[in-house]
N, CA, C and O atoms as a Maestro MAE file, in Angstrom:
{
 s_m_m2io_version
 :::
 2.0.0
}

f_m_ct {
 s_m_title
 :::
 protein
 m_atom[304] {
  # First column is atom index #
  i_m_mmod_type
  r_m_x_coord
  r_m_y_coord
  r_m_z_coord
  i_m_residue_number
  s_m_chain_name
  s_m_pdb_residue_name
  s_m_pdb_atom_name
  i_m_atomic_number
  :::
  1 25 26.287 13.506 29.866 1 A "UNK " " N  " 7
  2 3 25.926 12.111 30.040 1 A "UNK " " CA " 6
  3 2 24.414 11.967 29.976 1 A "UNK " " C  " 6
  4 15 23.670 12.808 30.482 1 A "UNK " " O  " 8
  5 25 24.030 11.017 29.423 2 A "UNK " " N  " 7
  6 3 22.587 10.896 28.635 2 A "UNK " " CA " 6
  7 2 21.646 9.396 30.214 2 A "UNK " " C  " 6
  8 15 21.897 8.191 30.245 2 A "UNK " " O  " 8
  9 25 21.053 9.861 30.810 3 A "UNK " " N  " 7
  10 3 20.531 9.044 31.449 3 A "UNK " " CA " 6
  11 2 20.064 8.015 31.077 3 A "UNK " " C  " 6
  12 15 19.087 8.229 30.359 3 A "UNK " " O  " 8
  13 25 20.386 6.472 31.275 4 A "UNK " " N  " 7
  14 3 19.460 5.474 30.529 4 A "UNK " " CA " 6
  15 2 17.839 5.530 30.734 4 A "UNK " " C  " 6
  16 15 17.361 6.346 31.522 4 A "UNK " " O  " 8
  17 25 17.191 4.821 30.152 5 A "UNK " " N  " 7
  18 3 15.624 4.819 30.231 5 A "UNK " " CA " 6
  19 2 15.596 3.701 30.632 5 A "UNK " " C  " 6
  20 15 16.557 3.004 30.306 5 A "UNK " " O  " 8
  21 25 14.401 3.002 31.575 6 A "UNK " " N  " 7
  22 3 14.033 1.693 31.964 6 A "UNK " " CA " 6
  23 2 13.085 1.650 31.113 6 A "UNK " " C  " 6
  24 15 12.666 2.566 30.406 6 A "UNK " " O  " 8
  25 25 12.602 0.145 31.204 7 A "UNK " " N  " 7
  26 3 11.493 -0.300 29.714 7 A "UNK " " CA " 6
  27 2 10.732 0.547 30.042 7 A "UNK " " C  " 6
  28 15 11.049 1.502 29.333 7 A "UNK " " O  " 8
  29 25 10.070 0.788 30.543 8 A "UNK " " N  " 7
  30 3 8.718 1.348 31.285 8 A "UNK " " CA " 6
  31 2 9.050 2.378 30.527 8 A "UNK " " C  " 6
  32 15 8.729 1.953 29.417 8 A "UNK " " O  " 8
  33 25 9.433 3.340 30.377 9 A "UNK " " N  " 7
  34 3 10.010 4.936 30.185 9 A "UNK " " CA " 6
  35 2 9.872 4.708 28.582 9 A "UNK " " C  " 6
  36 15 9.147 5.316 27.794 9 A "UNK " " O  " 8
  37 25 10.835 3.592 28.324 10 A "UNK " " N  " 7
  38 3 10.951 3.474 26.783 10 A "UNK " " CA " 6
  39 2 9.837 2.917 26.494 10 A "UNK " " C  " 6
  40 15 9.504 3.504 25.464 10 A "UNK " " O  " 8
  41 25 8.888 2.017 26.779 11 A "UNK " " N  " 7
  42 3 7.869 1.825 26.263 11 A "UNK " " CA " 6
  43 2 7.019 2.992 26.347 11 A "UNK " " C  " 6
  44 15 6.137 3.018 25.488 11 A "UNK " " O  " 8
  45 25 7.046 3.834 27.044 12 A "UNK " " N  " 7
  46 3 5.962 5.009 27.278 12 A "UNK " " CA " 6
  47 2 6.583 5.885 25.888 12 A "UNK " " C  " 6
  48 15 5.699 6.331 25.157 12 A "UNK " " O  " 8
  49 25 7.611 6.087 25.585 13 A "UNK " " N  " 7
  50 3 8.118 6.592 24.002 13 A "UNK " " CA " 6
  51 2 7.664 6.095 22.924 13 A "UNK " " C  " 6
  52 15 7.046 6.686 22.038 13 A "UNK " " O  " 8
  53 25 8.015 4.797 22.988 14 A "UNK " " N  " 7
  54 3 7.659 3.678 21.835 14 A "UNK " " CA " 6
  55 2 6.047 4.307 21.307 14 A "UNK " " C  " 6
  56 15 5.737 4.682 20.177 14 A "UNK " " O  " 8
  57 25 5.297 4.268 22.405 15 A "UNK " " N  " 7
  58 3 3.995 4.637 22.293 15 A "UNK " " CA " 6
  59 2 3.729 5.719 21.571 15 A "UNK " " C  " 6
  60 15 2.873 5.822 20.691 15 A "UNK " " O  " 8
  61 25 4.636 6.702 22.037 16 A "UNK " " N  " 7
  62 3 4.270 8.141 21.396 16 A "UNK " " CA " 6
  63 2 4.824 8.105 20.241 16 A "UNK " " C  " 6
  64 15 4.074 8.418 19.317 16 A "UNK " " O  " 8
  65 25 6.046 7.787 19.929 17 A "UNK " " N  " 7
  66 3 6.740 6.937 18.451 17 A "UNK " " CA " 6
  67 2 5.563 6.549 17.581 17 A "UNK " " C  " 6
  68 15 5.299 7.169 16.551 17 A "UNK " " O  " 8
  69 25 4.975 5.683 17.942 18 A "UNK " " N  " 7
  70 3 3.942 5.007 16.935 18 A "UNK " " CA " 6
  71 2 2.488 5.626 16.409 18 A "UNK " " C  " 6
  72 15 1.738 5.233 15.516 18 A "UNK " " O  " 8
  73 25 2.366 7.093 17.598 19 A "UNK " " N  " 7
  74 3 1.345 8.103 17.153 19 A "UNK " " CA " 6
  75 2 2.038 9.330 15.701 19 A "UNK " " C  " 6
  76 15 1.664 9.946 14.703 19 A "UNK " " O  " 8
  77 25 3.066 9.092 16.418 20 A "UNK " " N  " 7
  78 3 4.342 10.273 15.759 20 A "UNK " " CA " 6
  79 2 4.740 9.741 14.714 20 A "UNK " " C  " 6
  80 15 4.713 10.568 13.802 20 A "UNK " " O  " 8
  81 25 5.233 8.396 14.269 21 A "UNK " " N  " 7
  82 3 5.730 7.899 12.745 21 A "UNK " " CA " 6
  83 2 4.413 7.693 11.690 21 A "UNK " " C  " 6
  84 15 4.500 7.662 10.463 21 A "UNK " " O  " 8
  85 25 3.284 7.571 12.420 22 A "UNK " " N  " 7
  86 3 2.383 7.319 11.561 22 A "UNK " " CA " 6
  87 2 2.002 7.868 10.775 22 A "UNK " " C  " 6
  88 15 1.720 9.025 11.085 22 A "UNK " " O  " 8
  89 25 1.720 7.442 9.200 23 A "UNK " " N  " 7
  90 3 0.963 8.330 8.175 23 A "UNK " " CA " 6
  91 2 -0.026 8.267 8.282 23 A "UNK " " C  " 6
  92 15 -0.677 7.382 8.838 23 A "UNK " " O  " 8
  93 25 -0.544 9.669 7.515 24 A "UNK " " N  " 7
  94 3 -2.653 9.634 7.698 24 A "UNK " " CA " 6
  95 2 -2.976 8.549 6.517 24 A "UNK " " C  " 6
  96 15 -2.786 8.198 5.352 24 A "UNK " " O  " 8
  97 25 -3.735 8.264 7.989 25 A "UNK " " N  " 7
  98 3 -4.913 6.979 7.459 25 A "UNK " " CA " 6
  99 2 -3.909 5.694 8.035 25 A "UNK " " C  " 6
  100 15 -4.612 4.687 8.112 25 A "UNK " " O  " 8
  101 25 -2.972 5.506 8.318 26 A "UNK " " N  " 7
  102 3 -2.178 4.133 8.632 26 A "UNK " " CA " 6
  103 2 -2.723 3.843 9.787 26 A "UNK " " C  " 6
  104 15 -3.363 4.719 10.369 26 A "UNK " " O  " 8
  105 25 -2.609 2.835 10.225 27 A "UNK " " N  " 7
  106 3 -3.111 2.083 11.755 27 A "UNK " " CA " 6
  107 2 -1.941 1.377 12.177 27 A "UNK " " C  " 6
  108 15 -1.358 1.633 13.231 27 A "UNK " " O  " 8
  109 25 -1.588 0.484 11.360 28 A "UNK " " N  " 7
  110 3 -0.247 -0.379 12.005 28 A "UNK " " CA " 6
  111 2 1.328 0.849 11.590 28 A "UNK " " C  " 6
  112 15 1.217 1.715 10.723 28 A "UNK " " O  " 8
  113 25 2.451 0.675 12.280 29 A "UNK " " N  " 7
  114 3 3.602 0.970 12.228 29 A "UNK " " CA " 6
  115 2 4.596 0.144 12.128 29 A "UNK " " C  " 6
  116 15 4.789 -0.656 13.044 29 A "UNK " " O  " 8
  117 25 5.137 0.158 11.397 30 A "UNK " " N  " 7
  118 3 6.627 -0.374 11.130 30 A "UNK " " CA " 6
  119 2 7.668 -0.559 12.427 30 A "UNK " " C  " 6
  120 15 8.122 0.530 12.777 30 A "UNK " " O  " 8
  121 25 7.978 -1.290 12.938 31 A "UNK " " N  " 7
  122 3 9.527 -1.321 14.173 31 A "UNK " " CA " 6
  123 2 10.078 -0.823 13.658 31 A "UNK " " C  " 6
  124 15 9.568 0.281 13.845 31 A "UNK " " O  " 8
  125 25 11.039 -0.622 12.885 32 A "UNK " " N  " 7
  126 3 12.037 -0.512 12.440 32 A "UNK " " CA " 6
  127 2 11.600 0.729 12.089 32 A "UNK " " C  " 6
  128 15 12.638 1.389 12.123 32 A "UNK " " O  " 8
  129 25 10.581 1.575 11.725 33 A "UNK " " N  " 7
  130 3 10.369 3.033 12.158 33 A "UNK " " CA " 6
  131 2 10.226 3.654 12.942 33 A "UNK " " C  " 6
  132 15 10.378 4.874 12.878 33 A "UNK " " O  " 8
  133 25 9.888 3.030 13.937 34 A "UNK " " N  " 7
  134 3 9.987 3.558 15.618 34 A "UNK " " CA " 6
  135 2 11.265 3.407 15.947 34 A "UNK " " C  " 6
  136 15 11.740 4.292 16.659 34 A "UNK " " O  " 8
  137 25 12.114 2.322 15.550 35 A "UNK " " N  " 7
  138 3 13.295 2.397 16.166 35 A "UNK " " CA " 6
  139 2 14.268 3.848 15.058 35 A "UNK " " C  " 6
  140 15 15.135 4.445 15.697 35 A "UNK " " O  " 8
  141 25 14.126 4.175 13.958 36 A "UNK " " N  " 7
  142 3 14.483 5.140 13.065 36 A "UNK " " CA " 6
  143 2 13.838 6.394 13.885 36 A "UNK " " C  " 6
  144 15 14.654 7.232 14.267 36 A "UNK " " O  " 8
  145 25 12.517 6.611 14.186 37 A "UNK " " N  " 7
  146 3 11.936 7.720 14.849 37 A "UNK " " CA " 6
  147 2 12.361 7.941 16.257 37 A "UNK " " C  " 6
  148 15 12.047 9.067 16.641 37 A "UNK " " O  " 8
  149 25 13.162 7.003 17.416 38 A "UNK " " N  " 7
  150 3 13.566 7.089 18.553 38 A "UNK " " CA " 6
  151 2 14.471 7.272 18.411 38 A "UNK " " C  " 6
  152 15 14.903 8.169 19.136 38 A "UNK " " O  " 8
  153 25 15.395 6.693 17.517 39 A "UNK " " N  " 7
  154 3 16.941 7.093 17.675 39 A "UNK " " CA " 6
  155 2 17.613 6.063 18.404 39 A "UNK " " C  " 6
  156 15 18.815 6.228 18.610 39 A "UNK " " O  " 8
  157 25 17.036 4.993 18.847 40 A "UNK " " N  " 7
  158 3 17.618 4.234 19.481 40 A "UNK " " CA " 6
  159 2 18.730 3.392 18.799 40 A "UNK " " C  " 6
  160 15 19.014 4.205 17.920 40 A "UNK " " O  " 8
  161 25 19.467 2.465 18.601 41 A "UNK " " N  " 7
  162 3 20.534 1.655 18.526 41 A "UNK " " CA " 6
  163 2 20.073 0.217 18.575 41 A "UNK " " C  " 6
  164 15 19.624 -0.710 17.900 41 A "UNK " " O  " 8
  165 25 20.428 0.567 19.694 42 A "UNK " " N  " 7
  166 3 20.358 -1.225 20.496 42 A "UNK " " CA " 6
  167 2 18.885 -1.923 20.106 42 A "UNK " " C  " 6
  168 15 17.941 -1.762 20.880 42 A "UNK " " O  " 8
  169 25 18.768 -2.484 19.225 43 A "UNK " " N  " 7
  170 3 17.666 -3.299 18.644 43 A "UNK " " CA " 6
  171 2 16.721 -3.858 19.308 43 A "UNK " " C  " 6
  172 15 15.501 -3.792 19.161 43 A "UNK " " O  " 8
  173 25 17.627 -4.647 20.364 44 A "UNK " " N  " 7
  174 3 16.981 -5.048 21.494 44 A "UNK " " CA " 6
  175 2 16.702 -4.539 22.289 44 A "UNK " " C  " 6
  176 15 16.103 -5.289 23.060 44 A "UNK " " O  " 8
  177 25 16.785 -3.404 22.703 45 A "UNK " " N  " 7
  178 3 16.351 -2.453 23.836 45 A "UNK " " CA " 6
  179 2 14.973 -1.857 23.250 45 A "UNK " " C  " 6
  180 15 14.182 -1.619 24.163 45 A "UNK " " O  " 8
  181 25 14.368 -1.485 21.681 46 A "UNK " " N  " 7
  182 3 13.401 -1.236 21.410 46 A "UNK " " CA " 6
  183 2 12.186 -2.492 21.378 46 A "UNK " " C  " 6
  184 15 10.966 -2.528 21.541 46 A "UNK " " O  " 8
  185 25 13.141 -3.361 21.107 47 A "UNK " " N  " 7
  186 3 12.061 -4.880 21.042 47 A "UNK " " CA " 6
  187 2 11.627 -5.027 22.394 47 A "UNK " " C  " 6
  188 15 10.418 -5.155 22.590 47 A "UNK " " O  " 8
  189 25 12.661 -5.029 23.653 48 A "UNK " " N  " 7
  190 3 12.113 -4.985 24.652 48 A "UNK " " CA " 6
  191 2 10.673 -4.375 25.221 48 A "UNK " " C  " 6
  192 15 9.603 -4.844 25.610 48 A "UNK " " O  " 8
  193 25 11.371 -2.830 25.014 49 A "UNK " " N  " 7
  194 3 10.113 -1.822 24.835 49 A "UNK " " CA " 6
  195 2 9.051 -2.192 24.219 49 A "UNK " " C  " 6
  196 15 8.115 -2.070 25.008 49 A "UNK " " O  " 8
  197 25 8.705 -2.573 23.246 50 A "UNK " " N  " 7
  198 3 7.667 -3.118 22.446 50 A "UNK " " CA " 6
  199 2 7.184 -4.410 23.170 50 A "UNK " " C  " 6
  200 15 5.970 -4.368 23.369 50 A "UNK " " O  " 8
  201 25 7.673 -5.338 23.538 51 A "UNK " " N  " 7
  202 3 6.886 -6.302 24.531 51 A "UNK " " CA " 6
  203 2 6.665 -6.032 25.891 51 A "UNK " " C  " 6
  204 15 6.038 -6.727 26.690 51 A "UNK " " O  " 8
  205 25 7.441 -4.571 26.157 52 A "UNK " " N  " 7
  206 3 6.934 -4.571 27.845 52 A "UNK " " CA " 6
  207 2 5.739 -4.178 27.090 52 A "UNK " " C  " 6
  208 15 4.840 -5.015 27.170 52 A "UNK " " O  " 8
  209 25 5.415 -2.930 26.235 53 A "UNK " " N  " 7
  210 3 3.961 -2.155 26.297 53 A "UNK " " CA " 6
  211 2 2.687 -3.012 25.666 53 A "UNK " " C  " 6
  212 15 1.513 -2.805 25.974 53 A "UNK " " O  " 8
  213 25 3.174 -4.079 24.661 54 A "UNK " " N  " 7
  214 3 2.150 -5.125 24.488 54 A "UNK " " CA " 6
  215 2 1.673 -6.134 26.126 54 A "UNK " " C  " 6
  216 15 0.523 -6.548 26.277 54 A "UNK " " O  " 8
  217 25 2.327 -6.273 26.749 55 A "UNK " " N  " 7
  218 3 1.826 -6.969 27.867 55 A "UNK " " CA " 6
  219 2 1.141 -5.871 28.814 55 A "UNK " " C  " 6
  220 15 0.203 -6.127 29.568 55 A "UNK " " O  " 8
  221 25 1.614 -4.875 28.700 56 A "UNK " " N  " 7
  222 3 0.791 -4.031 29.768 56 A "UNK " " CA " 6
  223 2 -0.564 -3.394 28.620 56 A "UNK " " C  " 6
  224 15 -1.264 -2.446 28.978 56 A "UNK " " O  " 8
  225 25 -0.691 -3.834 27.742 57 A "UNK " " N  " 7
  226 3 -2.035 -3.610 26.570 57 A "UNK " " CA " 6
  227 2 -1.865 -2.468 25.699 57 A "UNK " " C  " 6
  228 15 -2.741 -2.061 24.935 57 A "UNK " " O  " 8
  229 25 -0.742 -1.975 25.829 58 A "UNK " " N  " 7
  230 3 -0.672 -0.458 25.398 58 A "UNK " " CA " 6
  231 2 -0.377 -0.266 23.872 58 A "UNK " " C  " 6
  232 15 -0.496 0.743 23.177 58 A "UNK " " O  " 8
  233 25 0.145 -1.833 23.478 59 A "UNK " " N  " 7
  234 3 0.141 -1.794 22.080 59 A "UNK " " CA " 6
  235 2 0.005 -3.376 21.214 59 A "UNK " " C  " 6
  236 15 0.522 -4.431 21.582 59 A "UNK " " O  " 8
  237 25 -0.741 -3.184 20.133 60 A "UNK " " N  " 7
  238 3 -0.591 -4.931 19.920 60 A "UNK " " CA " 6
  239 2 0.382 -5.120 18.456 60 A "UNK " " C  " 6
  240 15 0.457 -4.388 17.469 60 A "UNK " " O  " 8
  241 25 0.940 -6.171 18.719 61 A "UNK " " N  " 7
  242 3 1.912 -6.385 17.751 61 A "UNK " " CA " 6
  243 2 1.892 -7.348 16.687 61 A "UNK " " C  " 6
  244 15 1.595 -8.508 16.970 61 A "UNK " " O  " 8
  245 25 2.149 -7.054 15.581 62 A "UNK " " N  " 7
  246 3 1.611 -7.840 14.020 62 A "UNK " " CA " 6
  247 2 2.757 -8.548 13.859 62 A "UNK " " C  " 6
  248 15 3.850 -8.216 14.317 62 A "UNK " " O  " 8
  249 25 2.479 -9.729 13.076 63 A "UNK " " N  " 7
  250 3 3.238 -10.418 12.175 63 A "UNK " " CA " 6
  251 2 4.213 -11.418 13.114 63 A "UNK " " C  " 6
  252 15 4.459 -11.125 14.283 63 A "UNK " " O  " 8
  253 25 4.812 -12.796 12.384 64 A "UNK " " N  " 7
  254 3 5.515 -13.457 13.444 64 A "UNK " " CA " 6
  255 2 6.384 -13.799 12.049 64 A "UNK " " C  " 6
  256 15 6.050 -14.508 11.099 64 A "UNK " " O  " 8
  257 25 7.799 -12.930 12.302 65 A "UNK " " N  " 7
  258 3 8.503 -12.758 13.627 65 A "UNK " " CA " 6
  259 2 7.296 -10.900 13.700 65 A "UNK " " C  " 6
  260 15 6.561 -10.383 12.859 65 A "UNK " " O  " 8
  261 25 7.643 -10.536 14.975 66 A "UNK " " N  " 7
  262 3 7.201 -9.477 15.011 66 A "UNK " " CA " 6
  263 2 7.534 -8.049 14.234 66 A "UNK " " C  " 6
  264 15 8.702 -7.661 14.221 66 A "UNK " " O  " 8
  265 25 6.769 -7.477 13.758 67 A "UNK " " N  " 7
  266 3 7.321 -6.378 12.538 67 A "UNK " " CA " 6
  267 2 6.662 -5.270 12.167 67 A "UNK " " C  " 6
  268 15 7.136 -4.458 11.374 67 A "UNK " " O  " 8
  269 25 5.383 -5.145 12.782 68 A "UNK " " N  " 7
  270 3 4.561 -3.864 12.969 68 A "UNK " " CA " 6
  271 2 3.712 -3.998 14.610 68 A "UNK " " C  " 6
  272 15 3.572 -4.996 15.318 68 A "UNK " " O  " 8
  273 25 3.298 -2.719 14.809 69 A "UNK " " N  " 7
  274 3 2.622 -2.333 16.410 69 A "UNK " " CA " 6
  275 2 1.754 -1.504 15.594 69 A "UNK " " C  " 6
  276 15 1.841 -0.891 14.530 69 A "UNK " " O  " 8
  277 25 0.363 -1.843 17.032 70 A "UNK " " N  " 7
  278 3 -0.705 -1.143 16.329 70 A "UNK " " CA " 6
  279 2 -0.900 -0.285 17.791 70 A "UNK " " C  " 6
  280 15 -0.581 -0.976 18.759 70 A "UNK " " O  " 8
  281 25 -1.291 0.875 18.081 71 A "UNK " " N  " 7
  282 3 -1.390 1.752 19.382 71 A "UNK " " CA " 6
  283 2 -2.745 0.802 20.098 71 A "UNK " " C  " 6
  284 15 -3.430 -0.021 19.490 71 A "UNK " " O  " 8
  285 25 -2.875 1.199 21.550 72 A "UNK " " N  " 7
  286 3 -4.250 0.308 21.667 72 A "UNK " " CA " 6
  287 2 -4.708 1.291 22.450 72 A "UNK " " C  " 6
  288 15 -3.850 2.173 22.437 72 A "UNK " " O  " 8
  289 25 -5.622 1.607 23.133 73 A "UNK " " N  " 7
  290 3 -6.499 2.644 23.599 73 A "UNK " " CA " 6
  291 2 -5.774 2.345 25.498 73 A "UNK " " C  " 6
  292 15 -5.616 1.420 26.295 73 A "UNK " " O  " 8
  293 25 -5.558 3.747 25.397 74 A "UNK " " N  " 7
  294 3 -4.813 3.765 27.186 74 A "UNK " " CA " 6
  295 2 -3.697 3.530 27.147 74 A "UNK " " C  " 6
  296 15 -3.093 3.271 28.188 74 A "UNK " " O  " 8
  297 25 -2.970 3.548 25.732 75 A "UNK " " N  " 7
  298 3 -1.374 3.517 25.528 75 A "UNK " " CA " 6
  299 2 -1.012 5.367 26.596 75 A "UNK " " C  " 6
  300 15 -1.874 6.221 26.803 75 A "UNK " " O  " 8
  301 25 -0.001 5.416 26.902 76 A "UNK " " N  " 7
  302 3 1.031 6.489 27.386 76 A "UNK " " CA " 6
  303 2 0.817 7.549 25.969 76 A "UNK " " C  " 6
  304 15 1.458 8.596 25.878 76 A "UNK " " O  " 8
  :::
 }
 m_bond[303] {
  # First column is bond index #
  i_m_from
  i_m_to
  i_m_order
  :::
  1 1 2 1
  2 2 3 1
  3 3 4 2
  4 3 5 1
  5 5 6 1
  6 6 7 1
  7 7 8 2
  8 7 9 1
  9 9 10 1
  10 10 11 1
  11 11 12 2
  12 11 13 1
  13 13 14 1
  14 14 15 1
  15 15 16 2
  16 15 17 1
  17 17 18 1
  18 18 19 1
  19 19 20 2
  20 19 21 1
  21 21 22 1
  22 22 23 1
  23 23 24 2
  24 23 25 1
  25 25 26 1
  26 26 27 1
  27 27 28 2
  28 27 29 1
  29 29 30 1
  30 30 31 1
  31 31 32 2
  32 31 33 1
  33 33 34 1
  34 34 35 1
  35 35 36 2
  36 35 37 1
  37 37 38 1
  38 38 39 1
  39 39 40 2
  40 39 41 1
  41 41 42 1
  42 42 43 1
  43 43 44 2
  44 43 45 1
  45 45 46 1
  46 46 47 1
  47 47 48 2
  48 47 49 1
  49 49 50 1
  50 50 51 1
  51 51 52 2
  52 51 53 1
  53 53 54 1
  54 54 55 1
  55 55 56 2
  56 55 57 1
  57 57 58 1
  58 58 59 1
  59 59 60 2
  60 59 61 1
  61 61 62 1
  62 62 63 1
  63 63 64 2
  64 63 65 1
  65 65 66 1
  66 66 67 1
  67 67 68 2
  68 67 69 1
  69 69 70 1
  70 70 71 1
  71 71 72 2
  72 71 73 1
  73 73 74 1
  74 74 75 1
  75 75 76 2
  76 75 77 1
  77 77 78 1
  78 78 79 1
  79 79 80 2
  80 79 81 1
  81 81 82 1
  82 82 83 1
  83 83 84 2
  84 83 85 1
  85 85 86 1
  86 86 87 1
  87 87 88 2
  88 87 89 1
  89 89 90 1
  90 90 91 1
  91 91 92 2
  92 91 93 1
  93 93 94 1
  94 94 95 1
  95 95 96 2
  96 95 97 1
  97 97 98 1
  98 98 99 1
  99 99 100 2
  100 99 101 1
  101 101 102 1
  102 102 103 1
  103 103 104 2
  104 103 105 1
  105 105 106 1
  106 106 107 1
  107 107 108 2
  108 107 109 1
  109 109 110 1
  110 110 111 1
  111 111 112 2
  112 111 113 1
  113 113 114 1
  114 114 115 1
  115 115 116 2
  116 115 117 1
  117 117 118 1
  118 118 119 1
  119 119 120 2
  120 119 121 1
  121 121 122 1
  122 122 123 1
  123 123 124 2
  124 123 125 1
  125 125 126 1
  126 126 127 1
  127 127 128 2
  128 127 129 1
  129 129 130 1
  130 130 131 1
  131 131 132 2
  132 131 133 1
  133 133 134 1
  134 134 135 1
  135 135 136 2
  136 135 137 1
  137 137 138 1
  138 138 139 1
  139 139 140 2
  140 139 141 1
  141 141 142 1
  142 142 143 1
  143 143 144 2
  144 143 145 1
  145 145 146 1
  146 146 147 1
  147 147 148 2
  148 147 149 1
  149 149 150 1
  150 150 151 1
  151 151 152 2
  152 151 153 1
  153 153 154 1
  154 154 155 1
  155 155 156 2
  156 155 157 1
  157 157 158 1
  158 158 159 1
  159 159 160 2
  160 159 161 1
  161 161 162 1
  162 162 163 1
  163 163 164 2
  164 163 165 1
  165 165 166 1
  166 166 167 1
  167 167 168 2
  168 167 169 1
  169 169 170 1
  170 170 171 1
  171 171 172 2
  172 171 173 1
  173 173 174 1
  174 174 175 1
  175 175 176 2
  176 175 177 1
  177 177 178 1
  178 178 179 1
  179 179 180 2
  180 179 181 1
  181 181 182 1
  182 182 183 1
  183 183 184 2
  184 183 185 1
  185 185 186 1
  186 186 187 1
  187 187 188 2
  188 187 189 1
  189 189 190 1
  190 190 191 1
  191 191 192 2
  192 191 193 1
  193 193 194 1
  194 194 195 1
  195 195 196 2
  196 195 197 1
  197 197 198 1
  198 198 199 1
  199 199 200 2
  200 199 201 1
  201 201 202 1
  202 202 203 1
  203 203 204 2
  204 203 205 1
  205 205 206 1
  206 206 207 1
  207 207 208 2
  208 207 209 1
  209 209 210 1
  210 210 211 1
  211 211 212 2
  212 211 213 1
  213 213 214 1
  214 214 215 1
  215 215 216 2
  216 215 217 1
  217 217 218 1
  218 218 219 1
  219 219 220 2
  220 219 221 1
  221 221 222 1
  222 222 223 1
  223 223 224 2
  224 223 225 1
  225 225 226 1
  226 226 227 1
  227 227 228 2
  228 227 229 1
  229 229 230 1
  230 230 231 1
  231 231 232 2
  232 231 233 1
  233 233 234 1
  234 234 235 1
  235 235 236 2
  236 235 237 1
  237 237 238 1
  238 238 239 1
  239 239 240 2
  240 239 241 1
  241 241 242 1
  242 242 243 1
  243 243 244 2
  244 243 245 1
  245 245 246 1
  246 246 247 1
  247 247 248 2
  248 247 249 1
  249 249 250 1
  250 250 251 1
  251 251 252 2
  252 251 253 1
  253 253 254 1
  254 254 255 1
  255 255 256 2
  256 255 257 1
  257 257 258 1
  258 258 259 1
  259 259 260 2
  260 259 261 1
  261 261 262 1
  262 262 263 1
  263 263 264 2
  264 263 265 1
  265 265 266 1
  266 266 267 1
  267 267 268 2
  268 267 269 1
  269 269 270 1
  270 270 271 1
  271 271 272 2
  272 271 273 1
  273 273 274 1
  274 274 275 1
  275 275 276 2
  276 275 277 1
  277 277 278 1
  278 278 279 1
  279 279 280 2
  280 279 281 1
  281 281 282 1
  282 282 283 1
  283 283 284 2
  284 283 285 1
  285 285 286 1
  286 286 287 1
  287 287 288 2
  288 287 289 1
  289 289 290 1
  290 290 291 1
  291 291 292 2
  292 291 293 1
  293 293 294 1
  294 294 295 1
  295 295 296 2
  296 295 297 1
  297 297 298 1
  298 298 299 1
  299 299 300 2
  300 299 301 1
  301 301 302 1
  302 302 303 1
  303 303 304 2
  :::
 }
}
């Protein structure tokens, strides 16, 4: 049995996700590659993640609707 993650936890992934999917020289990341690089499912459970860690500054997020994250300094 696989323990769930609270946002907090998953945003602290998300973070490392977006150091980890990135190509050299890229700055912004794709969602939908973090959610491919986490393994996650539930769509909304990564979107979540992605707005807990933008409100706590840890990442800022492009485009409306939302569709790339950029890391921000003091991310996890």
């Amino acid at each position: 049995m696989t323990a769930r993650l609270t946002v907090d936890a998953l945003a602290a992934r998300v973070c490392q996700a977006a150091r980890d999917a990135r190509k050299e020289h890229e700055a912004w990341v794709h969602i939908d590659r973090l959610r491919d690089h986490l393994g996650v499912e539930e769509l909304r459970t990564v979107d979540a993640a992605v707005a807990f860690a933008s409100a706590k500054g840890w990442l800022s997020i492009g485009g409306r609707p939302a569709h790339s994250v950029l890391i921000n300094r003091g991310a996890p």
